[in-house]
HTML snippet that shows the backbone in 3Dmol.js (N, CA, C, O; Angstrom):
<script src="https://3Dmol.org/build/3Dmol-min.js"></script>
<div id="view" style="width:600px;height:400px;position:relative"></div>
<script>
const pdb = `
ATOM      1  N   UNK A   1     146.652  13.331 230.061  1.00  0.00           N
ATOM      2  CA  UNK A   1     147.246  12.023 229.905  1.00  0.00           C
ATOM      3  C   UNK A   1     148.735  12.129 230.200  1.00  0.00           C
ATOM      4  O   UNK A   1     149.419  13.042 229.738  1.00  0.00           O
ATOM      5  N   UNK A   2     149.218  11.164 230.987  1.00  0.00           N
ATOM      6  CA  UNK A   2     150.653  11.198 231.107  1.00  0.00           C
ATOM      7  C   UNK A   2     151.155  10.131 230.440  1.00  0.00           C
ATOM      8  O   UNK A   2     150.533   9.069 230.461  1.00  0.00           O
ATOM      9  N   UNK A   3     152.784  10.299 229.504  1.00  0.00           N
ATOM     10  CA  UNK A   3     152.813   9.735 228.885  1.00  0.00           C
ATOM     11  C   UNK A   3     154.273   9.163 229.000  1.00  0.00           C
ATOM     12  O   UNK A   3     155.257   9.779 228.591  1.00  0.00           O
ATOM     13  N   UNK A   4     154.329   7.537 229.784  1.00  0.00           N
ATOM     14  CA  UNK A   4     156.207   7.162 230.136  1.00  0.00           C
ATOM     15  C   UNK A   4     156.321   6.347 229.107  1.00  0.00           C
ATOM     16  O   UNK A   4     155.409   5.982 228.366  1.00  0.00           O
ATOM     17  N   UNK A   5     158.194   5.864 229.023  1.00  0.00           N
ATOM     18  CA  UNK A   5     158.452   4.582 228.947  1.00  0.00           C
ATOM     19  C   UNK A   5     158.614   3.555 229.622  1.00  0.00           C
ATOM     20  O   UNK A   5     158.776   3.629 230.840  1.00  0.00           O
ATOM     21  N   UNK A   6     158.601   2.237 228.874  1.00  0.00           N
ATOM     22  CA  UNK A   6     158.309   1.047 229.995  1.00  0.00           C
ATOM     23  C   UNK A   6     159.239   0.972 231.585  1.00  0.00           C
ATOM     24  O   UNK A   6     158.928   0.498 232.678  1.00  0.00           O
ATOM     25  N   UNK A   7     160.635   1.763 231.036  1.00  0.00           N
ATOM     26  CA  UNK A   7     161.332   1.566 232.603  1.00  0.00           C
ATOM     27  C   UNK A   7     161.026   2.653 233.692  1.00  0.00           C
ATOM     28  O   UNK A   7     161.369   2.493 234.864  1.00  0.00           O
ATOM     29  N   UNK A   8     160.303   3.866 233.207  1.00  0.00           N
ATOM     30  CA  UNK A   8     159.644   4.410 234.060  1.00  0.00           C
ATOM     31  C   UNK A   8     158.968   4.150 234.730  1.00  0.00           C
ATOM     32  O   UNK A   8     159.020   4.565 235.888  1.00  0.00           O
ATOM     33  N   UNK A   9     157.675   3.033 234.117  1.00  0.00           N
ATOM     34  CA  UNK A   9     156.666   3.225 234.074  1.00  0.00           C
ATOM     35  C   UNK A   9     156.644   1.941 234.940  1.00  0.00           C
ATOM     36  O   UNK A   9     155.570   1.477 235.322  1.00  0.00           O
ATOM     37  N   UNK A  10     157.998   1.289 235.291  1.00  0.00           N
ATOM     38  CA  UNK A  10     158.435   0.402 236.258  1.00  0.00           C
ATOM     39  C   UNK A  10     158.975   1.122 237.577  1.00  0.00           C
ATOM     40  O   UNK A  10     158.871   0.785 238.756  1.00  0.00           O
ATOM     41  N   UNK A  11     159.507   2.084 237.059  1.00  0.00           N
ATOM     42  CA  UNK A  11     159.817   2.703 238.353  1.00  0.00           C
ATOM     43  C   UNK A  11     158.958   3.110 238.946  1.00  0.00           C
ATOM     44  O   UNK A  11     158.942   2.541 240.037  1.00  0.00           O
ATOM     45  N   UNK A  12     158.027   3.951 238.837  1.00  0.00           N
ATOM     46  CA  UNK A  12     157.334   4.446 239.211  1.00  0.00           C
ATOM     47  C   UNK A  12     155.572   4.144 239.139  1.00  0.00           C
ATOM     48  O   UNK A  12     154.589   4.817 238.833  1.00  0.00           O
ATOM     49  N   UNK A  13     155.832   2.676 239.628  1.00  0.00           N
ATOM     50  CA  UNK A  13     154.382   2.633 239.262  1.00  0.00           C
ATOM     51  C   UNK A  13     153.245   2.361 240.303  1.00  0.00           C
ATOM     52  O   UNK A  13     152.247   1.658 240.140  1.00  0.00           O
ATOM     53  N   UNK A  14     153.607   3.056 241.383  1.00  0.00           N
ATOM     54  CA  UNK A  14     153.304   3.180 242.920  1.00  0.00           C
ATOM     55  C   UNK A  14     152.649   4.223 242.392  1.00  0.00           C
ATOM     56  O   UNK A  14     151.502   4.073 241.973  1.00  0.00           O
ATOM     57  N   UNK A  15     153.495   5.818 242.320  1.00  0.00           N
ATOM     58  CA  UNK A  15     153.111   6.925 242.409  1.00  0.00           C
ATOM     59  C   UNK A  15     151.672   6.850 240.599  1.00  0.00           C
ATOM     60  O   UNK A  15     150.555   7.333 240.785  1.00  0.00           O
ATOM     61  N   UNK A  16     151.980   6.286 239.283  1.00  0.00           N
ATOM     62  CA  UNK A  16     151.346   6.221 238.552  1.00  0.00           C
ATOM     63  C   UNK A  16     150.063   5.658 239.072  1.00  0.00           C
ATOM     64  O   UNK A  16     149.077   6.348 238.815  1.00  0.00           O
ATOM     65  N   UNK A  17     149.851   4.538 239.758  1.00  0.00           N
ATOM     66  CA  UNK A  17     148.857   4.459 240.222  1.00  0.00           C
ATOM     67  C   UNK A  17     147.700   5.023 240.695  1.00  0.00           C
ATOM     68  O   UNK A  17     146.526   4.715 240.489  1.00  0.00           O
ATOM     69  N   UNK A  18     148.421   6.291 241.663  1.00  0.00           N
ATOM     70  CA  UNK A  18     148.328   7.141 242.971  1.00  0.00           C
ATOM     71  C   UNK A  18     147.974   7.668 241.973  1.00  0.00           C
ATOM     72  O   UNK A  18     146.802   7.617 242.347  1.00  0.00           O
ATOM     73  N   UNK A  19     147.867   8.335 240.630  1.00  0.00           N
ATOM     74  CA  UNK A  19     147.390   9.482 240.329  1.00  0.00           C
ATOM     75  C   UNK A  19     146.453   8.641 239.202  1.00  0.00           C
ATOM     76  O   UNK A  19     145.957   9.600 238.610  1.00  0.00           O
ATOM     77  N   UNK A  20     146.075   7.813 238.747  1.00  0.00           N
ATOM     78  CA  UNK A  20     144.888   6.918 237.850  1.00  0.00           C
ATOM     79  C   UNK A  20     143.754   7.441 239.021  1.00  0.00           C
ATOM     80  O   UNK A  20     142.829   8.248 238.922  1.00  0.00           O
ATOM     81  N   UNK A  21     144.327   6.470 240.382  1.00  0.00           N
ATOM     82  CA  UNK A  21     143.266   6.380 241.279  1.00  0.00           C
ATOM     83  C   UNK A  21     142.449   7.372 241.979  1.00  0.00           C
ATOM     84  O   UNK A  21     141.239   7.480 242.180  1.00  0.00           O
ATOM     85  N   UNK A  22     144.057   8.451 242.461  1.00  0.00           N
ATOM     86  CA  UNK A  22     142.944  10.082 242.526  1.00  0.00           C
ATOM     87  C   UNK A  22     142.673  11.140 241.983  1.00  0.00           C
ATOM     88  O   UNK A  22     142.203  12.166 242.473  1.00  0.00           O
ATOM     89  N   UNK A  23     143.113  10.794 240.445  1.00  0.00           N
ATOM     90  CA  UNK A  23     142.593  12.014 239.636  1.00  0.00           C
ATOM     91  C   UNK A  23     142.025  11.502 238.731  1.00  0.00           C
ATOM     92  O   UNK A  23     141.061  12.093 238.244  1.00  0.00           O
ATOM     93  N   UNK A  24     142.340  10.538 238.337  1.00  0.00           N
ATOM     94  CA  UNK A  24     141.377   9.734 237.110  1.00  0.00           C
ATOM     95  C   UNK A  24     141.703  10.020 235.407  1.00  0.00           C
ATOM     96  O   UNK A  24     141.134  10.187 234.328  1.00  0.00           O
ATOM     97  N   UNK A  25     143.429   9.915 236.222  1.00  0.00           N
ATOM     98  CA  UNK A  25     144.914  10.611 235.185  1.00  0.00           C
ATOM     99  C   UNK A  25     144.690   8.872 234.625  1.00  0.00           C
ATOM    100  O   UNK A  25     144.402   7.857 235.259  1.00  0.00           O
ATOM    101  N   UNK A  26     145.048   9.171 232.760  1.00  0.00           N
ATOM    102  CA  UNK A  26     145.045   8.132 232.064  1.00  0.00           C
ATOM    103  C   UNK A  26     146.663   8.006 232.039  1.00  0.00           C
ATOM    104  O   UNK A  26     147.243   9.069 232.257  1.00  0.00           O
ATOM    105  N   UNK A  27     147.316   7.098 231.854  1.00  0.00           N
ATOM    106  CA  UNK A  27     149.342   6.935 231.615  1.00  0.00           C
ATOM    107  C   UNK A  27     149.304   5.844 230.436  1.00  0.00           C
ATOM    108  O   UNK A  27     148.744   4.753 230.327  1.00  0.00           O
ATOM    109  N   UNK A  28     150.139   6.606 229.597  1.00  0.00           N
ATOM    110  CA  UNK A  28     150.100   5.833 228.718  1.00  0.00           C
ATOM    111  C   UNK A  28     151.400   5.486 228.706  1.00  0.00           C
ATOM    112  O   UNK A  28     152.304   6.317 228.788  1.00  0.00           O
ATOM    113  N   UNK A  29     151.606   4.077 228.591  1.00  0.00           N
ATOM    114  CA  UNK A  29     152.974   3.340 228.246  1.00  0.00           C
ATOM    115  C   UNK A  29     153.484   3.165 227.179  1.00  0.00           C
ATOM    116  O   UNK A  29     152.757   2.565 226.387  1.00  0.00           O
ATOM    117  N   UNK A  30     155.057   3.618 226.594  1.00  0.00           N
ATOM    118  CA  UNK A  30     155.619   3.261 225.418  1.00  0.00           C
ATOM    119  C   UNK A  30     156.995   2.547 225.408  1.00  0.00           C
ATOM    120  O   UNK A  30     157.933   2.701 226.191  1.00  0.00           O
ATOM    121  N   UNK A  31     156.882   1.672 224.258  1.00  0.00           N
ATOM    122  CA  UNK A  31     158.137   1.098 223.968  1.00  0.00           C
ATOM    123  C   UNK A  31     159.217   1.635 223.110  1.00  0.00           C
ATOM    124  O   UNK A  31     158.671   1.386 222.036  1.00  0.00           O
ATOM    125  N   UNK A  32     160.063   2.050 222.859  1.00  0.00           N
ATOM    126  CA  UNK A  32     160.565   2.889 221.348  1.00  0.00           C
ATOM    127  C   UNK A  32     159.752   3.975 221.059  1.00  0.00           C
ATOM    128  O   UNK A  32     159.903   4.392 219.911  1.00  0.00           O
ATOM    129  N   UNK A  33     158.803   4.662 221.847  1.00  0.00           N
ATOM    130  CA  UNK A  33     158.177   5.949 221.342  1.00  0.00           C
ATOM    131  C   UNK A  33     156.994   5.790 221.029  1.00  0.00           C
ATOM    132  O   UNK A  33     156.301   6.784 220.810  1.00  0.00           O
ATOM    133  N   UNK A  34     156.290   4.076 220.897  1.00  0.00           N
ATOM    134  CA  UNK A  34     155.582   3.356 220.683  1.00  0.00           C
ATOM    135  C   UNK A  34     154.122   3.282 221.424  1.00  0.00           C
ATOM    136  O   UNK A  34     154.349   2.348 222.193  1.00  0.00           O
ATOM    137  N   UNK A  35     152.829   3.654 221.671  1.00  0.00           N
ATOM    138  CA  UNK A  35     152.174   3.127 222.644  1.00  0.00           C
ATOM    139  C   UNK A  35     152.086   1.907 222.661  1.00  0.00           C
ATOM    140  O   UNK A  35     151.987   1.321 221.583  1.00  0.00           O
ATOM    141  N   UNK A  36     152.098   1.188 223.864  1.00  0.00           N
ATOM    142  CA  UNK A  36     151.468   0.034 224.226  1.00  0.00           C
ATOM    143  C   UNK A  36     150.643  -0.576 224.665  1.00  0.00           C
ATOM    144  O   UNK A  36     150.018  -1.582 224.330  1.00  0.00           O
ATOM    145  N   UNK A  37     150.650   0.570 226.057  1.00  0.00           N
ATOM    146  CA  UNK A  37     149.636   0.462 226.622  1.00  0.00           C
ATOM    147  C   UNK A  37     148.914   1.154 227.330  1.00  0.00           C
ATOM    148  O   UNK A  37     149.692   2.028 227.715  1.00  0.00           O
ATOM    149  N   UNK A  38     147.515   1.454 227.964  1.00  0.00           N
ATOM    150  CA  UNK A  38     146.989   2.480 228.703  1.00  0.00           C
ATOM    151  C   UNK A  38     146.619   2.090 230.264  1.00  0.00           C
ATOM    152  O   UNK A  38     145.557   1.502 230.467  1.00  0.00           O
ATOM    153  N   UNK A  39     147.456   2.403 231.322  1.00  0.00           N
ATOM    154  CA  UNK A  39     146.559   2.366 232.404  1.00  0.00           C
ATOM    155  C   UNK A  39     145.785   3.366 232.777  1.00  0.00           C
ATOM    156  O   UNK A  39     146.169   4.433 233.256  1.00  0.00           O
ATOM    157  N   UNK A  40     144.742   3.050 232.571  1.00  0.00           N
ATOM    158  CA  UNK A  40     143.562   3.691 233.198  1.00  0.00           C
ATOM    159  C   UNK A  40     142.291   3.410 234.522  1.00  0.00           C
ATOM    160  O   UNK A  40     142.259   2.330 235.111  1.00  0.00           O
ATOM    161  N   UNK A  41     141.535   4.280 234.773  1.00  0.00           N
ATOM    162  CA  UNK A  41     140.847   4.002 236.357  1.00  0.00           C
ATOM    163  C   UNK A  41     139.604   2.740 235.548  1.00  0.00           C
ATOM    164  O   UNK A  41     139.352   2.447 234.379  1.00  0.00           O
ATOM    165  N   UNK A  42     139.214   2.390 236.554  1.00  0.00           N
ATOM    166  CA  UNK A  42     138.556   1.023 236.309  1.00  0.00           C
ATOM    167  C   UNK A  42     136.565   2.024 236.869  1.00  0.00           C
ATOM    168  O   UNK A  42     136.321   3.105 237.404  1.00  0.00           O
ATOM    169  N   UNK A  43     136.145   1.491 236.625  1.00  0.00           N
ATOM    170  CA  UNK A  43     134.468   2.274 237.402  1.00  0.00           C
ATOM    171  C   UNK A  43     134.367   1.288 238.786  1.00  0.00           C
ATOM    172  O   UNK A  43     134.866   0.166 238.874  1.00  0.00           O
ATOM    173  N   UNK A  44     133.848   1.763 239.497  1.00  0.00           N
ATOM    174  CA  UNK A  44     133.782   1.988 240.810  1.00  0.00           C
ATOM    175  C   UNK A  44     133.491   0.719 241.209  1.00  0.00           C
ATOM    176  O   UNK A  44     132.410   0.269 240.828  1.00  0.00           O
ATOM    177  N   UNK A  45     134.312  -0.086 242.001  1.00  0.00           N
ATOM    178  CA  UNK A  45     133.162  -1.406 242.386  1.00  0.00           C
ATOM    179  C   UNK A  45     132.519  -1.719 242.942  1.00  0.00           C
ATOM    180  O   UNK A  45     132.453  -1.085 243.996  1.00  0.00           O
ATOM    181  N   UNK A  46     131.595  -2.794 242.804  1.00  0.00           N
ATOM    182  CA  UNK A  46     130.179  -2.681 243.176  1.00  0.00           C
ATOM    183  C   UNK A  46     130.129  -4.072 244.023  1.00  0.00           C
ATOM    184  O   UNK A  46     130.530  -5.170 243.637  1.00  0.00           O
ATOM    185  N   UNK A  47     129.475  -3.715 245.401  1.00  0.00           N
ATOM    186  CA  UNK A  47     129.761  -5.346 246.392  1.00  0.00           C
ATOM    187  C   UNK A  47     128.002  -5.975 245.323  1.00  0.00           C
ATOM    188  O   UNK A  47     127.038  -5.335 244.906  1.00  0.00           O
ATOM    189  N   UNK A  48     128.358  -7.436 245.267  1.00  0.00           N
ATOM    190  CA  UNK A  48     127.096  -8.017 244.613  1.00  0.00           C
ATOM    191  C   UNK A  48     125.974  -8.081 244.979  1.00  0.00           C
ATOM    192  O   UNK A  48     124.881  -8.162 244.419  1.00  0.00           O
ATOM    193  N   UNK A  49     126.652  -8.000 246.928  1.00  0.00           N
ATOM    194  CA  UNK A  49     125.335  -8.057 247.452  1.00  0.00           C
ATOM    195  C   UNK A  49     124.258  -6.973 248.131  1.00  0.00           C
ATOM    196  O   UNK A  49     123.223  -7.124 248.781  1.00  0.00           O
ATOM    197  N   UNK A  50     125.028  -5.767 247.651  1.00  0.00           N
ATOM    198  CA  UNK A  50     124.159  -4.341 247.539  1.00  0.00           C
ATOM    199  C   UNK A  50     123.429  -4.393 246.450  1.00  0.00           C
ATOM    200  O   UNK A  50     122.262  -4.008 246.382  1.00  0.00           O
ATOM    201  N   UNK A  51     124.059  -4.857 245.572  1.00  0.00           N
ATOM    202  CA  UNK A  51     123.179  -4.454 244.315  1.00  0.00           C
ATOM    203  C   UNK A  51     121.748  -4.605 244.306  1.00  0.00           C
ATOM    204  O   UNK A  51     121.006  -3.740 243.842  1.00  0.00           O
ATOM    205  N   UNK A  52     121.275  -5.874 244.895  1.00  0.00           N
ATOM    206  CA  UNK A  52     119.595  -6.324 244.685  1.00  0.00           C
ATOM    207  C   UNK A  52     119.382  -6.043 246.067  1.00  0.00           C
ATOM    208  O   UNK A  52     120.320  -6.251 246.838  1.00  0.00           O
ATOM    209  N   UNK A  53     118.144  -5.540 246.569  1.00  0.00           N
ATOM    210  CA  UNK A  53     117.777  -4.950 247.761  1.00  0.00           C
ATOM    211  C   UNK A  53     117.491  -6.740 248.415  1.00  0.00           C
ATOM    212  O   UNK A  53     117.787  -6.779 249.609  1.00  0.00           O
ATOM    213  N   UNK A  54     117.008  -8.101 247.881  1.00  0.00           N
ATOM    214  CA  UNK A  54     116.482  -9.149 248.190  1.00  0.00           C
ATOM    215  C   UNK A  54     118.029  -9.630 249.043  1.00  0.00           C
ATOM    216  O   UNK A  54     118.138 -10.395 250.001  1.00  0.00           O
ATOM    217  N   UNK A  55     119.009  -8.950 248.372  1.00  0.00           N
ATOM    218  CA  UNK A  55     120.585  -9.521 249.182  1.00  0.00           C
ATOM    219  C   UNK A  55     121.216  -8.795 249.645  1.00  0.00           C
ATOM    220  O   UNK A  55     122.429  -8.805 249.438  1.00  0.00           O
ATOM    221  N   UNK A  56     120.686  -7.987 250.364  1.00  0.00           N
ATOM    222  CA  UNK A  56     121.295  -6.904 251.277  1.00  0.00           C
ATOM    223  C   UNK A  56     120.905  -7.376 252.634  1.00  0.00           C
ATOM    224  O   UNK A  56     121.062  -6.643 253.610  1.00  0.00           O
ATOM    225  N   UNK A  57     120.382  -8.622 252.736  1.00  0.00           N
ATOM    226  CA  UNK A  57     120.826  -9.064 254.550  1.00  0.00           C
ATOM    227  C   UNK A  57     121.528 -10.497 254.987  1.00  0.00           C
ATOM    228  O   UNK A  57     121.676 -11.073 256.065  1.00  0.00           O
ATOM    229  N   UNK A  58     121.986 -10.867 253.239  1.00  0.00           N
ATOM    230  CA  UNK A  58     122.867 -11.995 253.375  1.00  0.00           C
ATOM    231  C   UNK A  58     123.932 -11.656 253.900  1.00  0.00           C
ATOM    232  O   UNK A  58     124.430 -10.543 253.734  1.00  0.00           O
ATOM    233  N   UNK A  59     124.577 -12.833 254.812  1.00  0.00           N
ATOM    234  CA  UNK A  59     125.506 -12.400 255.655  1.00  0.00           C
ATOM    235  C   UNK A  59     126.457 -13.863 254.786  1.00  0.00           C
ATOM    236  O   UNK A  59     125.744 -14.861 254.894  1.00  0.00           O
ATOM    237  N   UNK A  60     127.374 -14.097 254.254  1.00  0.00           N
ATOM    238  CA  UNK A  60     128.311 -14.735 253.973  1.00  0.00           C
ATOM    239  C   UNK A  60     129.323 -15.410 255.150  1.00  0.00           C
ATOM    240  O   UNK A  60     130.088 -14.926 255.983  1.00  0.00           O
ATOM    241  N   UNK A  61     129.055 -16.325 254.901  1.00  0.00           N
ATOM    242  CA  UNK A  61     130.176 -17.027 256.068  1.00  0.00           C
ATOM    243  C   UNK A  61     130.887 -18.092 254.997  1.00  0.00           C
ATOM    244  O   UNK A  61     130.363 -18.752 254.099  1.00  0.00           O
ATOM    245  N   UNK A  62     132.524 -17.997 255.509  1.00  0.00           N
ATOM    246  CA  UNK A  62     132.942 -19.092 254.594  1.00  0.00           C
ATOM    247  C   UNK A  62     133.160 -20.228 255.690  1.00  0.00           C
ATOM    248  O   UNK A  62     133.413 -20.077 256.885  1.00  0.00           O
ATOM    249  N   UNK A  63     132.976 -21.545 254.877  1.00  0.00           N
ATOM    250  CA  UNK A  63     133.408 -22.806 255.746  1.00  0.00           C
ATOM    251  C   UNK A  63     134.407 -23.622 254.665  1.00  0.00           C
ATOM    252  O   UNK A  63     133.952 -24.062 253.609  1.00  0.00           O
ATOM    253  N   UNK A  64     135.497 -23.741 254.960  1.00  0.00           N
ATOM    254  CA  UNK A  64     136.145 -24.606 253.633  1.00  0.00           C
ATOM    255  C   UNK A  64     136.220 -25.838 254.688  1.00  0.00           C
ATOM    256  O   UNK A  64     136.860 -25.781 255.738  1.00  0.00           O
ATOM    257  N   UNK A  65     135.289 -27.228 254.147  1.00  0.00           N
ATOM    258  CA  UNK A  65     135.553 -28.381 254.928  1.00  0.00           C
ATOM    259  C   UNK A  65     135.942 -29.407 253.293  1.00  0.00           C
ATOM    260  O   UNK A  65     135.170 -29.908 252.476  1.00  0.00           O
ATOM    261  N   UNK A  66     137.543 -29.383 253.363  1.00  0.00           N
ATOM    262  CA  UNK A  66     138.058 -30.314 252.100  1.00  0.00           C
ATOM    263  C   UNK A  66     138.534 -31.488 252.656  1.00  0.00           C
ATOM    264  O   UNK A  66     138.987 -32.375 251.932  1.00  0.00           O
TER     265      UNK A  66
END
`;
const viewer = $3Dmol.createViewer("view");
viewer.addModel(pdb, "pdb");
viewer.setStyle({}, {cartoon: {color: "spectrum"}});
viewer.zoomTo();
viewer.render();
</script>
């Protein structure tokens, strides 16, 4: 776990990212020494229309007619 404060955790929150996303590094944020908060990796996402084999040959087209 890596562990900043909030103006770090502003500075640098390109590279914090960069390491949630390829190591699956937790960062924990503090205020006064404080946790606040945790960014952490999210589980993998999933397109909706893989999921059910019945919608794996829908093809999506958008039409916006407002």
């Amino acid at each position: 776990m890596i562990i900043v404060n909030t103006h770090e955790a502003k500075t640098k929150l390109s590279q914090l990212l960069t390491e949630v996303e390829s190591n699956g590094e937790t960062v924990r944020i503090c205020r006064n020494g404080k946790p606040i908060a945790d960014l952490a990796p999210t589980g993998k996402a999933v397109d909706p229309l893989k999921q059910h084999k019945e919608l794996q040959g829908v093809k999506v087209i958008k039409e916006w007619n407002l």
